[in-house]
ZADO-127386 format. One record per residue (C-alpha): residue number from 0; x, y, z; chain; residue in one letter. Coordinates in nm, 3 decimals, padded with zeros to 5 digits. Each point is the difference from the previous one (the first is absolute). Example, Ala and Ser with C-alpha at 12.3 -4.5 7.8 and 13.67 -1.06 7.14 Angstrom:
2
PT   num        xx        yy        zz   cadena   residuo
PT     0    01.230   -00.450    00.780        A         a
PT     1    00.137    00.344   -00.066        A         s
This chain:
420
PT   num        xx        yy        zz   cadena   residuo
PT     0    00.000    00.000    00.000        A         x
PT     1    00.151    00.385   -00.079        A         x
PT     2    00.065    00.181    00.289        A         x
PT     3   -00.233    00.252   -00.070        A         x
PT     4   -00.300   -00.219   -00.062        A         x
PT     5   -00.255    00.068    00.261        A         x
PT     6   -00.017   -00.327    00.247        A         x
PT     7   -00.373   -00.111    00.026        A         x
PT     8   -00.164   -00.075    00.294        A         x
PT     9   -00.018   -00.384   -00.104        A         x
PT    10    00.393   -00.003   -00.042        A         x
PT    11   -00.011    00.172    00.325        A         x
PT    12   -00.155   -00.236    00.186        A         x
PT    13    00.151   -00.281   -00.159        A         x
PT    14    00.324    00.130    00.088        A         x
PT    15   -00.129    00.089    00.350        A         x
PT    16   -00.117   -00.427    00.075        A         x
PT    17    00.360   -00.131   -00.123        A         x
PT    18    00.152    00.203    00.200        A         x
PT    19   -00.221   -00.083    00.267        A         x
PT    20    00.022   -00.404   -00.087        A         x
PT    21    00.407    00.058    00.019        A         x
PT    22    00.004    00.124    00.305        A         x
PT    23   -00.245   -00.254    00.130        A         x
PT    24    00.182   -00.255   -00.117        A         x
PT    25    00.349    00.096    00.101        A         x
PT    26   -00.061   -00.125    00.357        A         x
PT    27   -00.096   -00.363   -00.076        A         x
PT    28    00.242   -00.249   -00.097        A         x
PT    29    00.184   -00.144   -00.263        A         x
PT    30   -00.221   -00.193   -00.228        A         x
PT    31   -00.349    00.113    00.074        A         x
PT    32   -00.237    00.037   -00.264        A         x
PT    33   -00.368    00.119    00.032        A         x
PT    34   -00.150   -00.264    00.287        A         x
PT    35    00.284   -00.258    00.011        A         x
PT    36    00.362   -00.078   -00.071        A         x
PT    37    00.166   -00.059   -00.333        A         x
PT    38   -00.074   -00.354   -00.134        A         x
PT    39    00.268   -00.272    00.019        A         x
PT    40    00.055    00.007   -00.321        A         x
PT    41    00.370   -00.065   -00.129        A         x
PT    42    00.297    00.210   -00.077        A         x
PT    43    00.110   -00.139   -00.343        A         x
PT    44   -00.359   -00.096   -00.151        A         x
PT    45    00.174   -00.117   -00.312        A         x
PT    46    00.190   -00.351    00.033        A         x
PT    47    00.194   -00.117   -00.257        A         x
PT    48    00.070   -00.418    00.057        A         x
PT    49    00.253   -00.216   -00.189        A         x
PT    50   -00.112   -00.354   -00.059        A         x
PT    51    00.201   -00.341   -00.121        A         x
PT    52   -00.227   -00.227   -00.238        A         x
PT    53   -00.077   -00.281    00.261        A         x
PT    54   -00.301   -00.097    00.206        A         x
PT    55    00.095    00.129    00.305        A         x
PT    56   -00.051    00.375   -00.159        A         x
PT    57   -00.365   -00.062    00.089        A         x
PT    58   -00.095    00.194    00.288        A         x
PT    59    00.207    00.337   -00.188        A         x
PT    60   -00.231   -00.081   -00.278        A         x
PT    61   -00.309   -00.079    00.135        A         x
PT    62   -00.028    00.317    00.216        A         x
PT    63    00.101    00.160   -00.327        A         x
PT    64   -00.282   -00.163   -00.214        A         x
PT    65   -00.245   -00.024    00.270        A         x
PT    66    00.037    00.410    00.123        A         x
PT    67    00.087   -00.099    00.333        A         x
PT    68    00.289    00.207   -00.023        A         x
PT    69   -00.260    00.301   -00.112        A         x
PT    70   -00.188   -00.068    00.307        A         x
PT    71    00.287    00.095    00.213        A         x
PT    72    00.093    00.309   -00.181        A         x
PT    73    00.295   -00.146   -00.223        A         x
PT    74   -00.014    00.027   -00.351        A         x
PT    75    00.152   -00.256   -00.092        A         x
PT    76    00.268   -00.118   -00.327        A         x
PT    77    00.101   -00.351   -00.008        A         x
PT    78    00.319   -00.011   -00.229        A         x
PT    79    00.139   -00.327   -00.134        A         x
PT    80    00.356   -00.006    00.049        A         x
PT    81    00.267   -00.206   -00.212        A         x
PT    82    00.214   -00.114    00.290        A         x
PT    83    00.048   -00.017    00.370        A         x
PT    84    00.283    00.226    00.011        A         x
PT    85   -00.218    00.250   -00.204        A         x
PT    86   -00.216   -00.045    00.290        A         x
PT    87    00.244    00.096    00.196        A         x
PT    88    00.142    00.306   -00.171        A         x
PT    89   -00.332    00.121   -00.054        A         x
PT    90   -00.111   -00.005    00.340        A         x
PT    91    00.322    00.167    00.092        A         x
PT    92   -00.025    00.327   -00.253        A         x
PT    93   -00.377   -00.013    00.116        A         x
PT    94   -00.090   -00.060   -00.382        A         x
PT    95   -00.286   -00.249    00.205        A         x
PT    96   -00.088    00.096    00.357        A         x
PT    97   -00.070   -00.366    00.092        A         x
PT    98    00.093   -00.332   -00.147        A         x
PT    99   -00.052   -00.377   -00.025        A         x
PT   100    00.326   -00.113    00.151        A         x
PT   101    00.184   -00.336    00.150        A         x
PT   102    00.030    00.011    00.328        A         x
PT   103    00.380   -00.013   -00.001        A         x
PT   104    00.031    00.298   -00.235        A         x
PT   105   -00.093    00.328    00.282        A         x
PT   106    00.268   -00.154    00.220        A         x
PT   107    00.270   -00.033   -00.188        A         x
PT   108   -00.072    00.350   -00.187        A         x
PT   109   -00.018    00.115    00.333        A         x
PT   110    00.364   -00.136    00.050        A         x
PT   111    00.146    00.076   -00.296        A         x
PT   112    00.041   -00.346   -00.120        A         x
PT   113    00.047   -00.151   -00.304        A         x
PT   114    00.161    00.307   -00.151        A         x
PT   115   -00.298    00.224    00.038        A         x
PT   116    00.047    00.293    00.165        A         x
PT   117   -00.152    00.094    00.344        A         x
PT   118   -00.382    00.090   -00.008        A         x
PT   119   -00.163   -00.072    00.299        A         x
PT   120   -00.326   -00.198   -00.062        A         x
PT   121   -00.306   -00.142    00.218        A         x
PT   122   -00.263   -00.266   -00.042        A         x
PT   123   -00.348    00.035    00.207        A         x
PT   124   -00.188   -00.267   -00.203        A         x
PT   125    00.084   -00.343   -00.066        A         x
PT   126   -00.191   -00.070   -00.355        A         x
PT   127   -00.023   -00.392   -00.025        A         x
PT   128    00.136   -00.298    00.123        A         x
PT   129    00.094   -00.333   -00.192        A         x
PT   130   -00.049   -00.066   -00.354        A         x
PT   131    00.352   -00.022   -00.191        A         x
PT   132    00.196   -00.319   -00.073        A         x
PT   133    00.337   -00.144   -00.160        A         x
PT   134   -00.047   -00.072   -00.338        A         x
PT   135    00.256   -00.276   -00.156        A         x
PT   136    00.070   -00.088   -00.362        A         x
PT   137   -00.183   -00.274   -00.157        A         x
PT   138    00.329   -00.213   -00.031        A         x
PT   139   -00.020   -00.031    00.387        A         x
PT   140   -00.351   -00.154   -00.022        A         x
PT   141    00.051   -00.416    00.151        A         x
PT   142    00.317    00.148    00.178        A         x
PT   143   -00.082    00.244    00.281        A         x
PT   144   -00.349    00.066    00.166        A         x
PT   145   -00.112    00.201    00.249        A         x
PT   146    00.383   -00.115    00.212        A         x
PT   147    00.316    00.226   -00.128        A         x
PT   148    00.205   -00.272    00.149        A         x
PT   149   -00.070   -00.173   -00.312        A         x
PT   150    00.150    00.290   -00.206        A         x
PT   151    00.313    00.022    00.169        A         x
PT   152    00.193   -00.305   -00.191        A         x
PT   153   -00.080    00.206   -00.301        A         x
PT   154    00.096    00.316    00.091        A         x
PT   155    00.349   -00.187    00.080        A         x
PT   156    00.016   -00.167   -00.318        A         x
PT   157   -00.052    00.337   -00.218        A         x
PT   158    00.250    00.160    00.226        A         x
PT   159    00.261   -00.223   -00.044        A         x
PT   160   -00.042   -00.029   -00.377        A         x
PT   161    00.049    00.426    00.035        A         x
PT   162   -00.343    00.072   -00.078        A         x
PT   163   -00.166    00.087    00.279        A         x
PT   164   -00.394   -00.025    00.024        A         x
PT   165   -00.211    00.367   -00.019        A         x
PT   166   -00.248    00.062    00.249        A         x
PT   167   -00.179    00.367   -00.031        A         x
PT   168   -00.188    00.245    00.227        A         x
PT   169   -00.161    00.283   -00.072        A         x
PT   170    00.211    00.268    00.310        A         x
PT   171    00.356   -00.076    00.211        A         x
PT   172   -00.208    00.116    00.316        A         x
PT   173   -00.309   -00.099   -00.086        A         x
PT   174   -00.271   -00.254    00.101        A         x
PT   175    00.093   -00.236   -00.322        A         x
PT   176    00.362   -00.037    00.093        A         x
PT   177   -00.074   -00.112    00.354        A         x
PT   178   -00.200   -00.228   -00.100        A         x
PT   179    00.226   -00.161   -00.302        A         x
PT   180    00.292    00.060    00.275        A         x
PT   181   -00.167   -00.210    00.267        A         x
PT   182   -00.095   -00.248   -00.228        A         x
PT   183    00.277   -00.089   -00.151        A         x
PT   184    00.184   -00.003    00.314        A         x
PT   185   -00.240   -00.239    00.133        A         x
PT   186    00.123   -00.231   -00.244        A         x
PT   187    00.371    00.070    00.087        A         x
PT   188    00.038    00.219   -00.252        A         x
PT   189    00.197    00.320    00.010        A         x
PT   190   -00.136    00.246   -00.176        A         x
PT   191    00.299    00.245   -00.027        A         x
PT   192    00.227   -00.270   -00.121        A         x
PT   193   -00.173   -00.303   -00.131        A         x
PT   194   -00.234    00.144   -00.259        A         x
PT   195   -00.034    00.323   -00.186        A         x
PT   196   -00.270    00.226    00.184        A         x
PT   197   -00.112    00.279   -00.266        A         x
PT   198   -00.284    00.287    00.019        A         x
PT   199   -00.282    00.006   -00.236        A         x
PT   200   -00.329    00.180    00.038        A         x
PT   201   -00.305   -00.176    00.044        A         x
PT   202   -00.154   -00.002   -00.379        A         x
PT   203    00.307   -00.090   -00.155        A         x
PT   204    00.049   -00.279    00.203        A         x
PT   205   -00.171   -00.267   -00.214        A         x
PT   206    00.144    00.110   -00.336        A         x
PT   207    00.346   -00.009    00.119        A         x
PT   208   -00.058   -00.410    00.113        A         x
PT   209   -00.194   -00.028   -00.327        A         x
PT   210    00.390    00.097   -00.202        A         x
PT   211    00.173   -00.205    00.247        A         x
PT   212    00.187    00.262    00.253        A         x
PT   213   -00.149   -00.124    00.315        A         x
PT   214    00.008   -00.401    00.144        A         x
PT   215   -00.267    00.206    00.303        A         x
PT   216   -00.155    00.287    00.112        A         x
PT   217   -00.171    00.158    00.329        A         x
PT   218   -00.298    00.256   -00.141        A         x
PT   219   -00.318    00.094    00.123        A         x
PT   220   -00.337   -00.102   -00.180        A         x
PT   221   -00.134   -00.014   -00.222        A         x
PT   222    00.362   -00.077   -00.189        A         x
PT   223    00.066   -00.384    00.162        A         x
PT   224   -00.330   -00.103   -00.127        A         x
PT   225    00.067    00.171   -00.345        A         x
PT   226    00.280   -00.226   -00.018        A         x
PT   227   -00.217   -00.296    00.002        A         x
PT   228   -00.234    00.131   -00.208        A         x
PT   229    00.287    00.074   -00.259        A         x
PT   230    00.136   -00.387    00.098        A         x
PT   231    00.363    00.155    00.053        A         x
PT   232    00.004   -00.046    00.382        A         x
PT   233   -00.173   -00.167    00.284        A         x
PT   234   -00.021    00.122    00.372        A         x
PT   235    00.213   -00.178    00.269        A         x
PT   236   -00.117    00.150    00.311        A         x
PT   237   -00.259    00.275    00.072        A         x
PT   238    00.163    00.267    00.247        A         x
PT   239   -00.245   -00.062    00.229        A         x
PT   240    00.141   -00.328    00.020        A         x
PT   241    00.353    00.178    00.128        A         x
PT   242   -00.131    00.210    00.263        A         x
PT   243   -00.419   -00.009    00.013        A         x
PT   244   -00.201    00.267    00.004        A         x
PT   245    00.302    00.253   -00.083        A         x
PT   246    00.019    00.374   -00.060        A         x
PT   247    00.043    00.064   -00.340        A         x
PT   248   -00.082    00.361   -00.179        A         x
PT   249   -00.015    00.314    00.201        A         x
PT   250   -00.171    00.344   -00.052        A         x
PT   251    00.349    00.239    00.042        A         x
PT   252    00.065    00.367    00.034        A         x
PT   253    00.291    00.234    00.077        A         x
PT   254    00.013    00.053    00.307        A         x
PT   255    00.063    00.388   -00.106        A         x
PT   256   -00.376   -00.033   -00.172        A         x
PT   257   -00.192   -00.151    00.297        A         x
PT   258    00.117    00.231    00.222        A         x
PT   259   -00.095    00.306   -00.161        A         x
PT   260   -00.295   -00.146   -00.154        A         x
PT   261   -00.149   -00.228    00.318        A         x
PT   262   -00.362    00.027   -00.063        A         x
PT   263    00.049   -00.089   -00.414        A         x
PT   264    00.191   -00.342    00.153        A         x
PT   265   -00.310   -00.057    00.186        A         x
PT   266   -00.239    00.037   -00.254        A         x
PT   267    00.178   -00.243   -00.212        A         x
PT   268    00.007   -00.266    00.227        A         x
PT   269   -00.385    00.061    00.122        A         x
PT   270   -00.019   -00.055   -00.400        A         x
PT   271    00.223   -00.313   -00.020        A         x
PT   272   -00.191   -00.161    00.314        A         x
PT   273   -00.352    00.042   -00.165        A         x
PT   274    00.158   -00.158   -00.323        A         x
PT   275    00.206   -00.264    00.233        A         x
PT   276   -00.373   -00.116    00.163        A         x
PT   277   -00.141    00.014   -00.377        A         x
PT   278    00.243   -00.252   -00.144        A         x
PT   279    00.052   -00.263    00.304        A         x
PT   280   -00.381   -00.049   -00.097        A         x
PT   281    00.057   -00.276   -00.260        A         x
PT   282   -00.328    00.054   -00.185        A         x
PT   283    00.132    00.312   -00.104        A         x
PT   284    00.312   -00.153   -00.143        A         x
PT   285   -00.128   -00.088   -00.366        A         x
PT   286   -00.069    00.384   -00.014        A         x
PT   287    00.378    00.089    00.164        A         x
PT   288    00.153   -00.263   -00.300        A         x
PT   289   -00.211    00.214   -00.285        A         x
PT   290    00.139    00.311    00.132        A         x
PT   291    00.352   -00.026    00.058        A         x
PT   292    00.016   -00.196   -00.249        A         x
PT   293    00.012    00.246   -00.254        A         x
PT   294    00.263    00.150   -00.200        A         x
PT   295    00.071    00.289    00.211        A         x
PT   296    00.064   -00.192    00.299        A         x
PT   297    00.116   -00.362   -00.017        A         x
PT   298   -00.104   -00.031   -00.349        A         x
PT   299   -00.017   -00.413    00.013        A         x
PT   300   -00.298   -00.261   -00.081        A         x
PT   301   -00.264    00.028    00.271        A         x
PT   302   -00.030   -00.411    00.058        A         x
PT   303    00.416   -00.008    00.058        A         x
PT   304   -00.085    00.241    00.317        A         x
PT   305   -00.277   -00.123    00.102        A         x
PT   306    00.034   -00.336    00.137        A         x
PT   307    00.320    00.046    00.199        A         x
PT   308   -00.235    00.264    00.166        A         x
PT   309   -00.232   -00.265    00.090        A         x
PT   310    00.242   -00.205    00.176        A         x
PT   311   -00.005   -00.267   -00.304        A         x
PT   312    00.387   -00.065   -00.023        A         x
PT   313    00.073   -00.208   -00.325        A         x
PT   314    00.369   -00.045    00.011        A         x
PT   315    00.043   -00.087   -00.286        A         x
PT   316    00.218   -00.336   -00.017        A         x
PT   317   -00.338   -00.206    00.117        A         x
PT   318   -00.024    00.129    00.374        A         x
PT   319   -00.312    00.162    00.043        A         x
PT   320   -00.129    00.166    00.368        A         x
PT   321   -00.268    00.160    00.148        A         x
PT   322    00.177    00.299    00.162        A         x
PT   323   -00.163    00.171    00.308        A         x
PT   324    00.315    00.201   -00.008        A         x
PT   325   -00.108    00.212   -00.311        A         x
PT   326    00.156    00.394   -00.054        A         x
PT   327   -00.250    00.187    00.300        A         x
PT   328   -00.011    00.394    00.001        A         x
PT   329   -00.212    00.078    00.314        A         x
PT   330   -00.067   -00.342    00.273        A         x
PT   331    00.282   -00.165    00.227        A         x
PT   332    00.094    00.362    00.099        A         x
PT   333    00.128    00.034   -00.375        A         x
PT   334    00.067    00.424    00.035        A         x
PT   335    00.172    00.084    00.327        A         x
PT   336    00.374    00.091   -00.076        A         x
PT   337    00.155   -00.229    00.211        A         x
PT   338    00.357    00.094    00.120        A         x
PT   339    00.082   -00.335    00.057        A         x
PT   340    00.055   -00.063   -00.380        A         x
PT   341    00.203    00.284   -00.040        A         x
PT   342    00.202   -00.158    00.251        A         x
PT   343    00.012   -00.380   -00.217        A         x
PT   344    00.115    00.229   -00.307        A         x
PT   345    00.274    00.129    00.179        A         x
PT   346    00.103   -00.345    00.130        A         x
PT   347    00.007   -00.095   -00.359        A         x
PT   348    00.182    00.294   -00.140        A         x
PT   349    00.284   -00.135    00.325        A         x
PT   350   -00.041   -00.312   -00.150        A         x
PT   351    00.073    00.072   -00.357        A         x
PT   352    00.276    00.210    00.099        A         x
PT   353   -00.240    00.367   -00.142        A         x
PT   354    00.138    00.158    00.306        A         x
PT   355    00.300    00.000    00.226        A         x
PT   356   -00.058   -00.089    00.328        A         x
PT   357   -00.280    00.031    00.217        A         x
PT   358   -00.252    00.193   -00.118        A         x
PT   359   -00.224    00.256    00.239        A         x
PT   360   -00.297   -00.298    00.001        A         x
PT   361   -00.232    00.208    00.257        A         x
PT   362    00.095    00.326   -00.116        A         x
PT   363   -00.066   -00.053   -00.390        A         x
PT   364   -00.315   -00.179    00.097        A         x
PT   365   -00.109    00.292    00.152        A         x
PT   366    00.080    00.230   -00.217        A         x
PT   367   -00.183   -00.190   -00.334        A         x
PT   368   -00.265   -00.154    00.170        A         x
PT   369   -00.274    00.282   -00.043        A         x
PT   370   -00.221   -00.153    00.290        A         x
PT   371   -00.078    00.320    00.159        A         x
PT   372   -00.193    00.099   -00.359        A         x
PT   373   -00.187   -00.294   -00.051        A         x
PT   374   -00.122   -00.019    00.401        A         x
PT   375   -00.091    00.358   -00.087        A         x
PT   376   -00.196   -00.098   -00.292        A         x
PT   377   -00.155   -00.284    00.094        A         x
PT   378   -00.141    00.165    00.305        A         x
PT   379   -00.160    00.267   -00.210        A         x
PT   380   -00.162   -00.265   -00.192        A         x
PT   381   -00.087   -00.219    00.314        A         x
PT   382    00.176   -00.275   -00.120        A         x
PT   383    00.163   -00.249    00.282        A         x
PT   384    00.083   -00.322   -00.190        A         x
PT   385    00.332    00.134   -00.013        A         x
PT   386    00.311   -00.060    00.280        A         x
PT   387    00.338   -00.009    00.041        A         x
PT   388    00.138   -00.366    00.000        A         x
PT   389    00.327   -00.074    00.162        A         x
PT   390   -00.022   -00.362   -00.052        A         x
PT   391    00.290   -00.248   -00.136        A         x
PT   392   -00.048   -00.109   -00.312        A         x
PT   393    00.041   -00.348   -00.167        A         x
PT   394    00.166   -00.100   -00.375        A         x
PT   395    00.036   -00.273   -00.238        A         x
PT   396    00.376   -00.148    00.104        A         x
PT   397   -00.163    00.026    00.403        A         x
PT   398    00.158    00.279    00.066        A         x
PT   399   -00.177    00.236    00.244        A         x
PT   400    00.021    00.427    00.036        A         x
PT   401    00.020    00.103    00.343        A         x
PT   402   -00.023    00.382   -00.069        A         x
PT   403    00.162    00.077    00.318        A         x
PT   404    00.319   -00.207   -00.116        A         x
PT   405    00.041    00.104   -00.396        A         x
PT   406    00.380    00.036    00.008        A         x
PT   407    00.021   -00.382    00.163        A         x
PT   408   -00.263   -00.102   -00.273        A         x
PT   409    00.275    00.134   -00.287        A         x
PT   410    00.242   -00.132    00.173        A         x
PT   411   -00.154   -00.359    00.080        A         x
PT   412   -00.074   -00.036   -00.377        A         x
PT   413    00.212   -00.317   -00.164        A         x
PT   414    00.055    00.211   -00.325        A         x
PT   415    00.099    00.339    00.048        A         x
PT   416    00.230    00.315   -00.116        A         x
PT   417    00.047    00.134    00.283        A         x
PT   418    00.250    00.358   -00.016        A         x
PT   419    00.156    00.129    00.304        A         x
């Protein structure tokens, strides 16, 4: 308005109420609007999350599809990422604000191991449990089972003749290499010195067994039944059958992100519980198969997903079970982020000589395990089922994880690299 325009006696008054409102308003606190306080609502509404083409990417992509996430204020991108170690870097440069992860990966980011640089990262939701396996070539069918005692004679005889056998995973510090690690070990097998241990990601595992580069390979779903369905592999054990009911995929963060952003970390994990619930019901799991089925998430034939998911486990090499032990995203206390697994990681990356000494078990636990988020969360919800769980745990060789003693558990271990 000019300076010289006349002011109106509308203008006035208007003028004369704000001023009045800003005064009144000055004295009440932070965050008051009209009757109430500011809504809940959270910091970053737009969440950015990086996905790997396997089942376990469910929960991420049902919330997506499903507009759970929209129901908690997150508008939500689910991006489909080549690699774990993209993953990784893209959680890091906070490209993606949240990511489909292996449990193993926050910690040793966190660390700075496996030549990654230092980036401090937290979990607060355990996706799924169960539900990968250890594929082996064809050739072994009649030879080795479900027992990798039976491989070991010819994993010596390929060593000696200088041609060692190739056995892939899909991350150094991920979930996949445990499991191939323990395995083979089991079977008196030294991974670091007996075999070749190489990293693939997950879709590219069964084309490079179909050329011939791999004798095995440790993979999430739906690529070990793929195999079968291509006839280039069968399975020898389901993990489940190394450790049961273990963690497997996790829901990670910086730990930069969830602190400035507390309430957005919440909202996704309100949104991955509702979708958690949704796909432990199994009637719904025809439905979960058409959907992530598709190109733009796991991109594989709907009837190779689907009956793993149903706990019908065709080996492929004539064993056939019904498995109660199936891949789970919300019952047995699926989501709490239990420090004591952080603590078995670390007693593997002692074992397998990834770090140097003792590590900081209780401290690293600690800091990774985001328990404090998802108690938070859950409680705003009114969700219980949840607890922590301190319990040992149990695997294939008889083994058993007291998590009060994981250095002696590294230690104890018949196989080992152990450094310092």
């Amino acid at each position: 308005m000019n300076p010289t325009t006349p002011i109106s006696r509308r203008t006035l008054l208007q003028r004369s109420a704000t001023a009045g409102l800003g005064t009144l308003f000055s004295g009440l606190p932070a965050g008051w609007v009209g009757s109430a306080y500011a809504d809940d609502s959270p910091e970053a509404p737009d969440v950015k999350l990086g996905i790997i083409a396997l089942t376990d990417c469910s929960p991420i992509v049902i919330a997506h599809e499903k507009g759970l996430f929209k129901k908690f204020g997150i508008n939500s991108t689910v991006s489909k990422e080549a690699s774990w170690a993209v993953i990784r870097d893209k959680l890091t440069t906070g490209e993606n604000q949240a990511t489909h992860m292996l449990l193993g990966m926050p910690i040793a980011a966190s660390m700075g191991l496996g030549g990654s640089a230092v980036k401090e990262m937290i979990f607060p939701w355990i996706l799924n449990r169960n539900g990968q396996a250890i594929t082996l070539a064809n050739k072994f069918k009649g030879k080795v089972a479900g027992d990798p005692k039976a491989l070991k004679p010819l994993v010596d005889e390929a060593k000696a003749t200088g041609t060692p056998l190739t056995f892939a995973m899909t991350f150094p510090p991920g979930t996949h290499a445990m499991w191939m690690r323990y395995y083979l070990a089991a079977g008196g097998i030294n991974p670091d010195s007996d075999i070749t241990l190489t990293t693939i990601p997950p879709p590219q595992m069964v084309a490079n067994m179909k050329v011939g580069k791999m004798d095995g390979y440790c993979v999430g779903e739906p690529w070990n039944a793929r195999a079968i369905a291509e006839d280039i592999g069968y399975t020898s054990v389901a993990t489940q059958e190394i450790w049961k009911n273990h963690p497997e995929k996790v829901c990670a963060f910086t730990k930069e992100f969830a602190e400035a952003n507390p309430k957005t970390v919440k909202a996704v994990l309100k949104a991955l519980h509702e979708a958690s619930v949704w796909l432990d019901d199994l009637g719904n799991r025809k439905e979960q198969v058409e959907i992530i089925s598709k190109p733009s998430y796991v991109n594989c034939p709907p009837e190779v997903i689907y009956s793993r998911l149903m706990g019908e486990l065709d080996y492929g090499d004539g064993r056939t079970k019904k498995d109660e032990d199936y891949m789970i995203f919300s019952t047995r206390n699926c989501n709490y982020p239990q420090p004591k697994y952080i603590k078995w990681w670390l007693s593997q990356f002692r074992r397998w000589g990834m770090v140097e000494g003792a590590p900081d078990y209780d401290g690293v636990a600690k800091a990774i395990a985001g328990t404090a988020l998802y108690e938070e969360a859950m409680k705003e919800i009114g969700y219980t089922g949840g607890t922590l769980d301190d319990k040992p745990e149990t695997f294939m060789d008889g083994a058993i994880f007291d998590p009060t003693k994981p250095e002696e558990f590294a230690l104890s271990a018949a196989i080992k690299n152990i450094k310092g």
